[in-house]
C-alpha positions as CSV (number, residue, x, y, z in Angstrom):
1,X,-71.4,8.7,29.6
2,X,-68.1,9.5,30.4
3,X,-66.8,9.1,34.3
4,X,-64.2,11.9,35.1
5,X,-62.9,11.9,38.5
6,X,-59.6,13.7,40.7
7,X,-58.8,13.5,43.9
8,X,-58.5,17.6,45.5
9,X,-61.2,20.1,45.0
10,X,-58.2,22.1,42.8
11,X,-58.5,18.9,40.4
12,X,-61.9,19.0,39.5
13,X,-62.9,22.8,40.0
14,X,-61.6,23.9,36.6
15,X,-63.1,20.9,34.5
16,X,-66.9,21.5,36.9
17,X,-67.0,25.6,35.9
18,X,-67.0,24.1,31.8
19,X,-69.4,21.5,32.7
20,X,-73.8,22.7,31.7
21,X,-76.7,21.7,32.6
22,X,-75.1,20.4,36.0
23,X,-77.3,18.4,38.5
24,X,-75.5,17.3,41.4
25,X,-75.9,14.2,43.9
26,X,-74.1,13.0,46.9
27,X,-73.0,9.7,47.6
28,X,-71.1,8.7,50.6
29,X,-70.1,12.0,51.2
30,X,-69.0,12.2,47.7
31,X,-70.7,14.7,45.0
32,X,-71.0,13.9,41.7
33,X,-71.8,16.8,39.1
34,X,-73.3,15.3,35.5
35,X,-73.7,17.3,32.6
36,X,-72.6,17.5,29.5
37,X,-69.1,19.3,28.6
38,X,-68.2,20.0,24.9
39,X,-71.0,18.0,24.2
40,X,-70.0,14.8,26.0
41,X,-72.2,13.7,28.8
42,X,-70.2,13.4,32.0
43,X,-70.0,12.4,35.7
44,X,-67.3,14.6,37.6
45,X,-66.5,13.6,40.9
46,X,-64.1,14.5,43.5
47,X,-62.7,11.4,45.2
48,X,-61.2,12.2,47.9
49,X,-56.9,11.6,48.5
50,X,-56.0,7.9,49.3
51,X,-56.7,4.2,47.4
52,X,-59.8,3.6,49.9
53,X,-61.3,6.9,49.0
54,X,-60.2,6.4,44.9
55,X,-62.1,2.9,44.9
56,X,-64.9,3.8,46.7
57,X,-65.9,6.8,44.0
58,X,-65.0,4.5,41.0
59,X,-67.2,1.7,42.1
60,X,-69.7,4.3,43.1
61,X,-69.4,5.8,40.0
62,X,-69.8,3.0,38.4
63,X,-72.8,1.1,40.0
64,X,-75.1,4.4,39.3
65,X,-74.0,6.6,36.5
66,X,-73.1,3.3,33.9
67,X,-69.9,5.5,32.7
68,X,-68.4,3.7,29.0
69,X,-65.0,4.6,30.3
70,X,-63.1,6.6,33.0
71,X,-60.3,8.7,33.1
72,X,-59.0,10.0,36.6
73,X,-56.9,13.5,36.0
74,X,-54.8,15.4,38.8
75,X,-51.4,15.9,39.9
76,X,-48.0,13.8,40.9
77,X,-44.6,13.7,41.9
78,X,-42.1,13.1,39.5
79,X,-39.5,10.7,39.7
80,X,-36.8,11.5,37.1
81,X,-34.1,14.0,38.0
82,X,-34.9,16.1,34.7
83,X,-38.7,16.6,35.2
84,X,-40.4,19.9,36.0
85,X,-43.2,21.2,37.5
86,X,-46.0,21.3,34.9
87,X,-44.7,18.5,32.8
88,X,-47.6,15.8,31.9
89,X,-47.5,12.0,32.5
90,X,-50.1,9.7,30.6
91,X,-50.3,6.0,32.5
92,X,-49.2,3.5,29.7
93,X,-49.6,0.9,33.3
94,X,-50.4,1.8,37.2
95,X,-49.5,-0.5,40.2
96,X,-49.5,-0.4,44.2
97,X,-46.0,-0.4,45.2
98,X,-47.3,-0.6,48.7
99,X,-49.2,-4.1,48.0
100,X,-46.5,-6.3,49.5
101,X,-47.3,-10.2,49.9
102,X,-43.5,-11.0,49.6
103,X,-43.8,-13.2,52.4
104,X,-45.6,-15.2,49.9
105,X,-43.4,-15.1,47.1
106,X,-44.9,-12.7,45.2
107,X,-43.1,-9.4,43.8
108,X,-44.2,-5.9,45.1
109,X,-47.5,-4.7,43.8
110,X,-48.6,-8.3,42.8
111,X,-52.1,-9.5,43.8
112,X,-52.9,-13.0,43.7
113,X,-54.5,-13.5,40.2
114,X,-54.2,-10.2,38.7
115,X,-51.1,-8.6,36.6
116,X,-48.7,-6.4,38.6
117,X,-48.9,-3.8,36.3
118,X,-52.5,-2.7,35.5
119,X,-52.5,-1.6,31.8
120,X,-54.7,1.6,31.0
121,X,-56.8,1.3,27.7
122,X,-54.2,2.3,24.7
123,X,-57.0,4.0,22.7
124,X,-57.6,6.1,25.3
125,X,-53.7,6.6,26.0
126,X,-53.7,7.3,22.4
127,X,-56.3,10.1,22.8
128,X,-54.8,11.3,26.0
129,X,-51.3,12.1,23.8
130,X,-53.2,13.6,20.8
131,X,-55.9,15.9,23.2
132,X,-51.7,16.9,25.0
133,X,-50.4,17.9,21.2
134,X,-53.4,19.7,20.8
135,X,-53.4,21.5,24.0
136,X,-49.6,22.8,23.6
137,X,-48.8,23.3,20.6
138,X,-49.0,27.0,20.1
139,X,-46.8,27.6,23.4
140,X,-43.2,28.1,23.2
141,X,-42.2,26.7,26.7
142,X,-44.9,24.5,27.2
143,X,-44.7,21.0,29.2
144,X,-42.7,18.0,28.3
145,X,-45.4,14.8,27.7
146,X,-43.9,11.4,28.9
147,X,-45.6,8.0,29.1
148,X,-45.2,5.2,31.3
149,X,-45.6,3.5,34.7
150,X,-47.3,5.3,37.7
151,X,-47.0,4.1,41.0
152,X,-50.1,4.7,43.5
153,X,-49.6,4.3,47.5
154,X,-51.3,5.8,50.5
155,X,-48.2,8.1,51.0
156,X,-46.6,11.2,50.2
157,X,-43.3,10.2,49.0
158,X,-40.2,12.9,50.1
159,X,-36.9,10.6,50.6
160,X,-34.8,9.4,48.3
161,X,-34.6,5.9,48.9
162,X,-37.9,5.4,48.2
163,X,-37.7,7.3,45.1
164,X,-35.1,5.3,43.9
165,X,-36.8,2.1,44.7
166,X,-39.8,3.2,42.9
167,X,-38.2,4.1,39.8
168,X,-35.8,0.7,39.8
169,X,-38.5,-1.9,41.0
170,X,-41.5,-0.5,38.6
171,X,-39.5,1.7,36.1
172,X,-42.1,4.2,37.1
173,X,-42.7,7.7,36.1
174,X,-44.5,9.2,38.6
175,X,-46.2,8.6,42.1
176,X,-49.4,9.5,43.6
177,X,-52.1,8.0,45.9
178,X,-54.8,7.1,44.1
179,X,-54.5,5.9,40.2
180,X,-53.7,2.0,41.0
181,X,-56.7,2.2,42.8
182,X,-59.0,3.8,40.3
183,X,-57.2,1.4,37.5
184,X,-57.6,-1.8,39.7
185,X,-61.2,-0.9,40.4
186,X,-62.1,0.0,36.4
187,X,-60.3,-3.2,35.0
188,X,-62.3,-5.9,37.9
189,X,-65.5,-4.2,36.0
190,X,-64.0,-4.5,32.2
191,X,-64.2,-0.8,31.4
192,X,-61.7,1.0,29.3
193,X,-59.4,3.7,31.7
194,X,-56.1,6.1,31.7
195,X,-54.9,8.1,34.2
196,X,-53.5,11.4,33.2
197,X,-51.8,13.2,36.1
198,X,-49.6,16.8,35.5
199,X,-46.3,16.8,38.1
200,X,-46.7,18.9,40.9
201,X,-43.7,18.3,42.8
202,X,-40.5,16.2,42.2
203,X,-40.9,13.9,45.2
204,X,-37.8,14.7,47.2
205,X,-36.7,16.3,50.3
206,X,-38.8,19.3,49.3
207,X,-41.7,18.0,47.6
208,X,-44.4,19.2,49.8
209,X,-43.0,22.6,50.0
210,X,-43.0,22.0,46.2
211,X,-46.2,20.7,45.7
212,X,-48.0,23.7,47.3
213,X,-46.0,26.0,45.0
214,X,-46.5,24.5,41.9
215,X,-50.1,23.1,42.4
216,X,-51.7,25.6,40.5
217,X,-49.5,25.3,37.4
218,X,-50.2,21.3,37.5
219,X,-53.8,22.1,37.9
220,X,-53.6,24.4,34.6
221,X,-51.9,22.0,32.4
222,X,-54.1,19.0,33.4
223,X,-56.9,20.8,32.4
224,X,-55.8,22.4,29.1
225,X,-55.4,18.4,28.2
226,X,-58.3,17.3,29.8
227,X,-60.4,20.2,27.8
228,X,-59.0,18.2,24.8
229,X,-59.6,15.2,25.6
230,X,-63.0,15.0,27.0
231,X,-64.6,15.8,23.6
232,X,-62.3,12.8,21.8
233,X,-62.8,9.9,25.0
234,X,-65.7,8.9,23.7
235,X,-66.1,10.1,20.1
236,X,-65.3,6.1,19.2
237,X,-68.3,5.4,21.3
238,X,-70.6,7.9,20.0
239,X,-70.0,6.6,16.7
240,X,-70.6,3.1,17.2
241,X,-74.0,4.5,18.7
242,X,-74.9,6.2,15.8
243,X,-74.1,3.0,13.6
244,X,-76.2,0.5,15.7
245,X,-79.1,2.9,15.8
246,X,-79.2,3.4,11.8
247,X,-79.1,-0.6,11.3
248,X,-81.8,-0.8,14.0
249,X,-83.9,1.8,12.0
């Protein structure tokens, strides 16, 4: 099974009206759809904004539906002058910029006995960049694809200061509130993850006026690549599967 989750009802409602044979639960307030989409058994959830709410649903998720692997999908801010709205950002690594034990001597985002930078499974990255070529390339002025660092806080980031630290302490890509979460949760179990997110918003002075505008579009584009890649996350697997079962039999 494959664990899918995003963090707004706009996230998740496009992938749930593909998913059959749905049968829903709840779960500390959280509902989880299975089903199978594209013939890829699933568990779709809808997190909830925020780290707390992110970790709660993977390690929910987790603990009762036994997913192989996890991707979480949704929208970000971008932090590069040249990005656009609709432009998609695979995590190569996510961290907490807002971790701070520098009174201790550690860096920004560091947690005693863990990397700073949590790094997302590269077969899956892999898959996530090949389910994006997939997606776009019959459209003429479709979005721009760029991997790399996304930073997760519990904050909507609008000035530029923090912007600019972002980008010069983590060389990060994007921000958003819940992927560091999601990633630090699926690595403490040793399960493969990526976070996919499409940009929303640029993260300045206007981004929530920006974010409303654009959310749709971000929504679009992260499911045209998350229609891709659902079918490919765990064709590896299935295979494997297949392999054991024949030298069982």
């Amino acid at each position: 099974m494959l664990g899918v989750i995003g963090a707004m009802e706009e996230e998740v409602q496009l992938l749930l009206n593909h998913v059959s044979d749905q049968k829903q639960a709840v779960h500390a307030e959280i509902t989880v759809t299975t089903g199978t989409y594209k013939g890829t058994e699933i568990a779709l959830a809808q997190s909830g904004i925020g780290k707390v709410n992110a970790t709660i649903c993977t390690q929910m998720l987790i603990d009762l539906y036994k997913p192989k692997k996890l991707i979480f999908s949704g929208v970000a801010g971008g932090l590069l002058p040249n990005m656009r709205a609709g432009d998609m950002i695979v995590a190569s690594h996510v961290v907490q910029y807002d971790m701070d034990l520098t009174a201790f001597g550690r860096r920004h985002g560091e947690t005693p006995g863990r990397d700073r930078l949590i790094e997302c499974n590269p077969d899956l990255v892999a898959k996530a960049t090949q389910a994006f070529d997939l997606a776009f390339e019959d459209m003429a002025d479709g979005p721009n694809l760029m991997l790399g660092t996304i930073a997760s806080g519990d904050r909507f980031v609008q000035d530029k200061d923090m912007l600019r630290w972002l980008q010069r302490e983590f060389a990060a890509l994007a921000t958003e509130m819940e992927g560091a979460a999601f990633g630090h949760t699926c690595s403490l179990n040793d399960l493969p993850f990526v976070v996919i997110r499409a940009l929303s918003d640029s993260s300045g002075s206007s981004a929530s006026g920006d974010f409303e505008d654009n959310l749709h579009r971000a929504c679009h584009n992260s499911f045209k690549l998350m229609d891709q890649m659902i079918p490919e996350a765990m064709a590896g697997h299935k295979r494997g599967e297949r392999r054991s079962e024949d030298r069982r039999g």
